[in-house]
Short mmCIF file of the C-alpha atoms (twelve columns), coordinates in Angstrom:
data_MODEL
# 
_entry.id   MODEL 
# 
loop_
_atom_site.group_PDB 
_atom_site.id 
_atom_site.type_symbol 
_atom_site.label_atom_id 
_atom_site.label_alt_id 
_atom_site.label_comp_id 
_atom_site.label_asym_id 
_atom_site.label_seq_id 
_atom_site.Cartn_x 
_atom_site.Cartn_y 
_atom_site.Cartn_z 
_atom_site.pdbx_PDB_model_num 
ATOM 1   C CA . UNK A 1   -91.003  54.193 54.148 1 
ATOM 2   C CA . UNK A 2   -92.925  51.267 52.393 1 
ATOM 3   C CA . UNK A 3   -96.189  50.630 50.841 1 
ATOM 4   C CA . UNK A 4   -98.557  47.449 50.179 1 
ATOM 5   C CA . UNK A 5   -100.261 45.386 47.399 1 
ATOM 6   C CA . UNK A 6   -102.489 48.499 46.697 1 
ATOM 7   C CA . UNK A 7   -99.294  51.216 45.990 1 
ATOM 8   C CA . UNK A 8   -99.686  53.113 49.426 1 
ATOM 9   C CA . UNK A 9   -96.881  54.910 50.326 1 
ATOM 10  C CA . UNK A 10  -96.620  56.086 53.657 1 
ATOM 11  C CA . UNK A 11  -93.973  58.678 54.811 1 
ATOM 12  C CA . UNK A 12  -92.830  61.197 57.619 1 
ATOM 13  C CA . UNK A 13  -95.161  64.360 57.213 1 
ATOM 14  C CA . UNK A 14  -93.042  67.949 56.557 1 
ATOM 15  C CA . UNK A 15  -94.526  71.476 56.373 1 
ATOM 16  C CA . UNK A 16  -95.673  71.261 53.215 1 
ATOM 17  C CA . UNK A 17  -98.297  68.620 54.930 1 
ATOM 18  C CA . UNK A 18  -100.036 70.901 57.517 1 
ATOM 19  C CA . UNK A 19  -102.813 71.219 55.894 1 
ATOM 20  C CA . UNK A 20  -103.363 67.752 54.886 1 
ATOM 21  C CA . UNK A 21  -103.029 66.862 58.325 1 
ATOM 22  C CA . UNK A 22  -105.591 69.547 59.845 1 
ATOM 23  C CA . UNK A 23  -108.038 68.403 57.377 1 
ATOM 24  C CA . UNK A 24  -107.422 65.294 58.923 1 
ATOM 25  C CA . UNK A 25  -108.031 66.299 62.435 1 
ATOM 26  C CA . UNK A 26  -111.330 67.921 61.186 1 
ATOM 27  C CA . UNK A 27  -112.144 65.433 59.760 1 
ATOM 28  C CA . UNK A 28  -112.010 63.250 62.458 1 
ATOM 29  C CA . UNK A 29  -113.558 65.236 65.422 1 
ATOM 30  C CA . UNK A 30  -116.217 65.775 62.817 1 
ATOM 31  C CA . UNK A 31  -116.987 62.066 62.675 1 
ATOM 32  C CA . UNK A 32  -117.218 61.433 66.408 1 
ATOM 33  C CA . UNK A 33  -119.565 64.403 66.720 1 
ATOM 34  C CA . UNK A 34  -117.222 67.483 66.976 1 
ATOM 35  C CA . UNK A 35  -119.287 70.554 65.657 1 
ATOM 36  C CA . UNK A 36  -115.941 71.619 63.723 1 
ATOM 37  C CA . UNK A 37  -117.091 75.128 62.605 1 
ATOM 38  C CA . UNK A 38  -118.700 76.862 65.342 1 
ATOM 39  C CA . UNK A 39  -115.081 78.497 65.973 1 
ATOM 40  C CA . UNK A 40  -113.282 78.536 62.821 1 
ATOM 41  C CA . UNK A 41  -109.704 79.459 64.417 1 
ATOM 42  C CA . UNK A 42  -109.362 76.313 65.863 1 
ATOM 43  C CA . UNK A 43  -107.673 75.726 62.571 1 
ATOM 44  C CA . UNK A 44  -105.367 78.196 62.172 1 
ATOM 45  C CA . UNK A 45  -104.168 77.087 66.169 1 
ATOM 46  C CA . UNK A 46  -103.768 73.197 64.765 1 
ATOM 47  C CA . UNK A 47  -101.690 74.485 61.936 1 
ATOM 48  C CA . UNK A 48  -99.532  76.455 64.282 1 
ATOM 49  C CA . UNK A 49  -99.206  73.919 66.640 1 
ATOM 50  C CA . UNK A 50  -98.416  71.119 63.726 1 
ATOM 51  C CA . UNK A 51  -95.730  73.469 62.426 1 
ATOM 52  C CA . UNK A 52  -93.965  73.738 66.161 1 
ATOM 53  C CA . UNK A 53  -94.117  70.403 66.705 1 
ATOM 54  C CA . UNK A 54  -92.658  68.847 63.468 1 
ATOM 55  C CA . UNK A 55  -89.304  71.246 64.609 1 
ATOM 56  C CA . UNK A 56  -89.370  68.884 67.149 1 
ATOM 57  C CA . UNK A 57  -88.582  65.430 66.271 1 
ATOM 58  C CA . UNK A 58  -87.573  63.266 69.218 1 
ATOM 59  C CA . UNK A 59  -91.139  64.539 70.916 1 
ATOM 60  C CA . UNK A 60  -93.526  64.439 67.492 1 
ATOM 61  C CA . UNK A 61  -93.931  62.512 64.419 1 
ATOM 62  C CA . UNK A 62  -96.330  62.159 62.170 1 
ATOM 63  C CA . UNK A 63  -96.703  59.925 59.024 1 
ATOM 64  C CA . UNK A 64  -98.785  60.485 55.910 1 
ATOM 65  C CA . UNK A 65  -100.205 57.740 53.493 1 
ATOM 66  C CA . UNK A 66  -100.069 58.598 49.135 1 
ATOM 67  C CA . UNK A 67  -101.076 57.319 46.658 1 
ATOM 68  C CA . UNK A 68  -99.841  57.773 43.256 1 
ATOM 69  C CA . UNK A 69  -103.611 58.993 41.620 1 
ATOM 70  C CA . UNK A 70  -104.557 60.320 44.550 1 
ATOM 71  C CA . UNK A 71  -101.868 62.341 46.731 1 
ATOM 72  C CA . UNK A 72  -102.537 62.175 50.377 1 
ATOM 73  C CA . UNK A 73  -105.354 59.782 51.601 1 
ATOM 74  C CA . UNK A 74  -104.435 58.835 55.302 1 
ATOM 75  C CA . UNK A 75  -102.419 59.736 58.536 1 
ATOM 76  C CA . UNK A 76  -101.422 59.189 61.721 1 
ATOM 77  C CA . UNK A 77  -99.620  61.412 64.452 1 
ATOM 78  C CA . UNK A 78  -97.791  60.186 67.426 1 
ATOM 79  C CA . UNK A 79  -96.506  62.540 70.645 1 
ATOM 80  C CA . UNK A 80  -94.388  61.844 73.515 1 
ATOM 81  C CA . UNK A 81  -95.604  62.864 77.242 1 
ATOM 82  C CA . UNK A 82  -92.992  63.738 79.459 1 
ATOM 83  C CA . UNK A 83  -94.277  62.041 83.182 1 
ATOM 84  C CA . UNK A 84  -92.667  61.554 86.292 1 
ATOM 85  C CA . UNK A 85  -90.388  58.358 86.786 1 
ATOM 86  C CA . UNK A 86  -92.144  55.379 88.342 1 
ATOM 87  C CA . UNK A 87  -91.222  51.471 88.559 1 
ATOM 88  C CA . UNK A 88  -92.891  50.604 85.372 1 
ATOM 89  C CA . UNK A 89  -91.431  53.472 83.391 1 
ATOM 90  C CA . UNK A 90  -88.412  54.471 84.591 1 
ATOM 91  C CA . UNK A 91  -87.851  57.318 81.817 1 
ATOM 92  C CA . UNK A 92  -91.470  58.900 82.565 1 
ATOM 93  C CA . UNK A 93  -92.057  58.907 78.561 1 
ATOM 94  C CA . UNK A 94  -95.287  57.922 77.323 1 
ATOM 95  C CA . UNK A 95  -96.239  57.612 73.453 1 
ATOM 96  C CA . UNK A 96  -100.308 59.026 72.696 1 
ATOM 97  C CA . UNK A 97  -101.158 58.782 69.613 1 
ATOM 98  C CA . UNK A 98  -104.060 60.926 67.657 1 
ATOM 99  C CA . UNK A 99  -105.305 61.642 64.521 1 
ATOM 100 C CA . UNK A 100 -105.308 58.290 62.349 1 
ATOM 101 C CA . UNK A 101 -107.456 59.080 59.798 1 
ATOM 102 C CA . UNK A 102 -108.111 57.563 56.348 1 
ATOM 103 C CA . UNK A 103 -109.862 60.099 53.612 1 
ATOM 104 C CA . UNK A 104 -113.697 57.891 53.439 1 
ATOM 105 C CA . UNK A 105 -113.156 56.611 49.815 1 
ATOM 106 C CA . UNK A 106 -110.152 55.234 50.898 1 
ATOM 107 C CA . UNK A 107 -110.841 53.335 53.675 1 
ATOM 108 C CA . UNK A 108 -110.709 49.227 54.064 1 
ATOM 109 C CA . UNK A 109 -107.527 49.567 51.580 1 
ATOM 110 C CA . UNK A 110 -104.530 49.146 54.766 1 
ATOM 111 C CA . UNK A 111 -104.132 53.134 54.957 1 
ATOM 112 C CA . UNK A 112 -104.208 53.527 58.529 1 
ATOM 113 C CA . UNK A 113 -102.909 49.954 59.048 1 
ATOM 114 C CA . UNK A 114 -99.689  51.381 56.889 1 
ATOM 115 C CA . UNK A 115 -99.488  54.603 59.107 1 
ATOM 116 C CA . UNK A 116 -99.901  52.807 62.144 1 
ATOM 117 C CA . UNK A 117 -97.174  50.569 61.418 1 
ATOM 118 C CA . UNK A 118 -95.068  53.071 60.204 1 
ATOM 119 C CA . UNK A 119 -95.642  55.772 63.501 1 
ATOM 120 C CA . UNK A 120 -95.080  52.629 66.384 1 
ATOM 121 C CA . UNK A 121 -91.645  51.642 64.340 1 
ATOM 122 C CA . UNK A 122 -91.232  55.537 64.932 1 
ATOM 123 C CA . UNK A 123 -92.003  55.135 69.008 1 
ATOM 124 C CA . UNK A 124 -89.819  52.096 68.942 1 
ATOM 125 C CA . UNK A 125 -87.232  52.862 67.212 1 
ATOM 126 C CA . UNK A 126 -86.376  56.526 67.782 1 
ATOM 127 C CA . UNK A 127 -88.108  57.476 71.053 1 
ATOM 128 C CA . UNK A 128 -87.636  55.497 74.668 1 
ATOM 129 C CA . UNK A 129 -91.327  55.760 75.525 1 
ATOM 130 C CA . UNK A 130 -92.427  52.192 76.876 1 
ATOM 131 C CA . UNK A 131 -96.198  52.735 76.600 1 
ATOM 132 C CA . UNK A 132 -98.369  54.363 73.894 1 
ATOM 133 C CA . UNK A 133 -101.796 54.864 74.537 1 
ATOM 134 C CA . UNK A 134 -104.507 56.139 71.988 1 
ATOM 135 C CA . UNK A 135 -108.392 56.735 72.173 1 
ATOM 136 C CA . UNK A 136 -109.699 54.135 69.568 1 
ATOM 137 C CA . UNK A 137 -113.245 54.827 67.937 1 
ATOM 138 C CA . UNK A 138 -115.449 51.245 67.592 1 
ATOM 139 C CA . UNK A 139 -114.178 51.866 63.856 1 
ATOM 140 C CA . UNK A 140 -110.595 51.533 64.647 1 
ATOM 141 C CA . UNK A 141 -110.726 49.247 67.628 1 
ATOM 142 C CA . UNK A 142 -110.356 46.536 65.289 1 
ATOM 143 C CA . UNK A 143 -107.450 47.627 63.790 1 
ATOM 144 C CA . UNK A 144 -105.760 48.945 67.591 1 
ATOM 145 C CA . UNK A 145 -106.174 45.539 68.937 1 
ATOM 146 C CA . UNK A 146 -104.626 43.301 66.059 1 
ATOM 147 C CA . UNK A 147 -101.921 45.752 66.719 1 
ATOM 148 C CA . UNK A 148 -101.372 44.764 70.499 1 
ATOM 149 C CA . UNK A 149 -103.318 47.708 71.889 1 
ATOM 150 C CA . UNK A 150 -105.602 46.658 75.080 1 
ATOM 151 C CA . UNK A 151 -107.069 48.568 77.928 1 
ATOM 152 C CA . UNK A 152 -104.710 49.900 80.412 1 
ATOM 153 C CA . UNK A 153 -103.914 48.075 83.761 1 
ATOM 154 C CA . UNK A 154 -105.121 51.208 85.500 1 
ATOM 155 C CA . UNK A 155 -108.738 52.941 85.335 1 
ATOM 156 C CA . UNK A 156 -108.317 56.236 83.123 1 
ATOM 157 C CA . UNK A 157 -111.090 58.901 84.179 1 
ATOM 158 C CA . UNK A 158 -110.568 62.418 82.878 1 
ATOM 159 C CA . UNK A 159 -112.528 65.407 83.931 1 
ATOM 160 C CA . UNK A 160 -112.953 68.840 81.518 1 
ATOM 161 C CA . UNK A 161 -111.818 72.080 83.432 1 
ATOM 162 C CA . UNK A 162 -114.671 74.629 83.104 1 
ATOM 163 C CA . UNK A 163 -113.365 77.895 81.622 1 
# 
């Protein structure tokens, strides 16, 4: 896919990457707070779900960062949302992305920028989603808005169904 000044290589995650990329996802929900090991299996359900989902290409991608010391130090994973039609998006395709994540003693080095760039060429390119929406951090947000992301036109609430 392409790299930068400091030899990151960024390319489209296979199998062999699942657990790179649930590490990842821990990772993450650890930082904002997620208590990532009061139900272990959680993992075992992100692998399986990572493993369905890269059979499916035109719905899932996700794109790892290497580099050449240091194997895999970054990611980012992109899905498309099947909606219904409406005058602004006439195909009912939405992008979301999740999961950028840059290993900490990597960070500040264009990782996620590289992944980023590398997963909206993917929703551009190969997908006819017109919108892609993420959930930035105040870490990222930076980063999201030099890439064109802003808040959406409409309010987004979301409510969590009590099981």
């Amino acid at each position: 896919m392409g790299g930068d000044a400091d030899g990151v290589r960024v390319r489209r995650a296979g199998p062999a990457d699942i657990d790179h990329l649930v590490a990842f996802r821990a990772l993450m929900m650890t930082e904002m707070g997620e208590d990532v090991d009061a139900d272990p299996g959680w993992r075992a359900d992100a692998a399986a779900w990572f493993a369905r989902r890269m059979g499916q290409a035109g719905t899932f991608a996700a794109f790892v960062a290497e580099l050449p010391a240091s194997g895999v130090v970054g990611c980012a994973v992109g899905t498309i949302d099947d909606h219904a039609p409406s005058p602004r998006n006439r195909s009912g395709l939405r992008g979301e992305i999740a999961n950028v994540v840059t290993s900490p003693g990597f960070r500040g080095r264009g990782v996620a920028r590289a992944c980023m760039g590398a997963l909206l060429a993917w929703f551009a390119d190969e997908t006819a989603a017109t919108t892609v929406r993420l959930a930035a951090t105040s870490d990222g947000e930076a980063l999201y808005r030099g890439l064109g992301f802003a808040e959406p036109r409409d309010l987004v609430l979301q409510v969590r169904v009590a099981r």
